[in-house]
C-alpha positions, 0 to 999 in steps of 0.5 A: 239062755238055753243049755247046750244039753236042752239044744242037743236033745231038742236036735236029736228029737227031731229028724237028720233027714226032714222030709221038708227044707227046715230053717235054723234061727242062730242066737245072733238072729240069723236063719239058714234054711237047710234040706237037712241037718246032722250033728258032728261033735259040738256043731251041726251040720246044716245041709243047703241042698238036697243032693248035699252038694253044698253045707255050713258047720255051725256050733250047736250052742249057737241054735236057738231054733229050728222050724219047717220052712213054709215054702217047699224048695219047689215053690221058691223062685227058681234063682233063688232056690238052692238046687240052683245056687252054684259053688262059687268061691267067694275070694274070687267074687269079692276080688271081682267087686274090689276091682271094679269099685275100687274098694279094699278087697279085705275091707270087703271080706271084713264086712262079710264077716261081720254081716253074714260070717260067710252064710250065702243064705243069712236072713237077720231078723229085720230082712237083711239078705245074704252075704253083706246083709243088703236090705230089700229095698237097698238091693232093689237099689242096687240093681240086685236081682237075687240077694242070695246069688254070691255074686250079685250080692257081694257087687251091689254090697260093695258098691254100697259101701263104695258110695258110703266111703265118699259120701263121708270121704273115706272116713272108714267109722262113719261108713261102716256106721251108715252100713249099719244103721243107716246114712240117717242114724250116722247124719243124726248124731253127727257120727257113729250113732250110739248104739252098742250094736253099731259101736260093736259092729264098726269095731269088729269090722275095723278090727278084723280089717287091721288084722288082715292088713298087718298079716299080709304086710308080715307075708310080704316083708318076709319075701323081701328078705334075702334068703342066706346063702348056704354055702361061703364063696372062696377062692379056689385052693392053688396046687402047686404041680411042679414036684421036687424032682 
């Protein structure tokens, strides 16, 4: 493993503002391309745009890699390109895809945790694209143009997992082992395959799910309680007004 000093001199030898996008590999096998890059006490931040209209922090320790990108910004399709990608704010995305597929919207957030940590633009080592990590051909599926474009990537994730939760009858372990693995890995072993990578990824996912679903029942038993009155209602004081004379 590498120290964390030979990664801040391997970053500090190369250039803040590269004349060329360049792509960062992440010890967890993630890559994000970058128009440039700055480091800001233990993490670096990675620049998705030229005009710096868009960033994501990542703790330097994490980098395992930096390399030019073959493909100039200029020769990517023009919807995949990040000068064309938009600000979105995903919260509203995925209550978007969680009202039209009917799935959980923190079961959603917890997947794209768990895939892509919120990186519009991870690509894993296997070719799994964007937000909820969607294979090629399982985004071609789906109906996905652009795997990279927040939104569309989250609607046919969601639907993925929509279709996985029936097929195993909202057996949550099951589904997020075919998320995973594959439906055929999961048919295989008659369950979650075993596989560490899988077992840590369906309990990461679970996990965090929970975790979302008892804070927002504390938010919600804390608005039912009455609030206490700040003051104690009492009866007026008589005054008698007839003065001994």
């Amino acid at each position: 493993m590498k120290s964390f000093a030979k990664i801040v001199c391997m970053i500090a030898a190369l250039p803040l503002c590269a004349a060329a996008a360049d792509i960062v590999t992440l010890k967890n096998g993630f890559t994000i391309r970058h128009e440039r890059r700055e480091t800001i006490g233990e993490s670096t931040r990675l620049y998705l745009r030229a005009d710096n209209s868009g960033y994501i922090d990542v703790l330097t320790q994490q980098i395992d890699s930096i390399e030019a990108d073959p493909l100039s910004a200029t020769s990517l399709p023009a919807a995949v390109a990040p000068s064309q990608a938009p600000v979105r704010d995903l919260h509203e995305s995925v209550a978007a895809a969680s009202s039209s597929t009917g799935v959980d919207a923190d079961l959603i957030e917890s997947v794209i945790r768990a895939e892509s940590d919120y990186h519009a633009r991870a690509v894993s080592k296997k070719g799994a694209q964007g937000l909820m990590q969607l294979m090629p051909q399982t985004a071609e599926r789906l109906g996905v143009k652009n795997a990279f474009d927040p939104d569309d990537n989250i609607q046919g994730g969601t639907r993925y997992l929509r279709d996985l939760l029936l097929q195993y009858k909202s057996d949550l372990a099951r589904a997020l082992a075919a998320y995973n693995a594959g439906p055929q890995r999961v048919s295989q072993y008659g369950g979650v395959p075993p596989y560490h990578e899988t077992h840590a990824y369906v309990s990461q996912v679970i996990k965090d799910f929970n975790r979302r679903k008892l804070a927002q029942r504390k938010a919600e038993r804390a608005k039912k309680v009455p609030a206490q009155s700040a003051t104690t209602t009492t009866s007026p004081a008589t005054t008698d007004t007839d003065s001994a004379q």
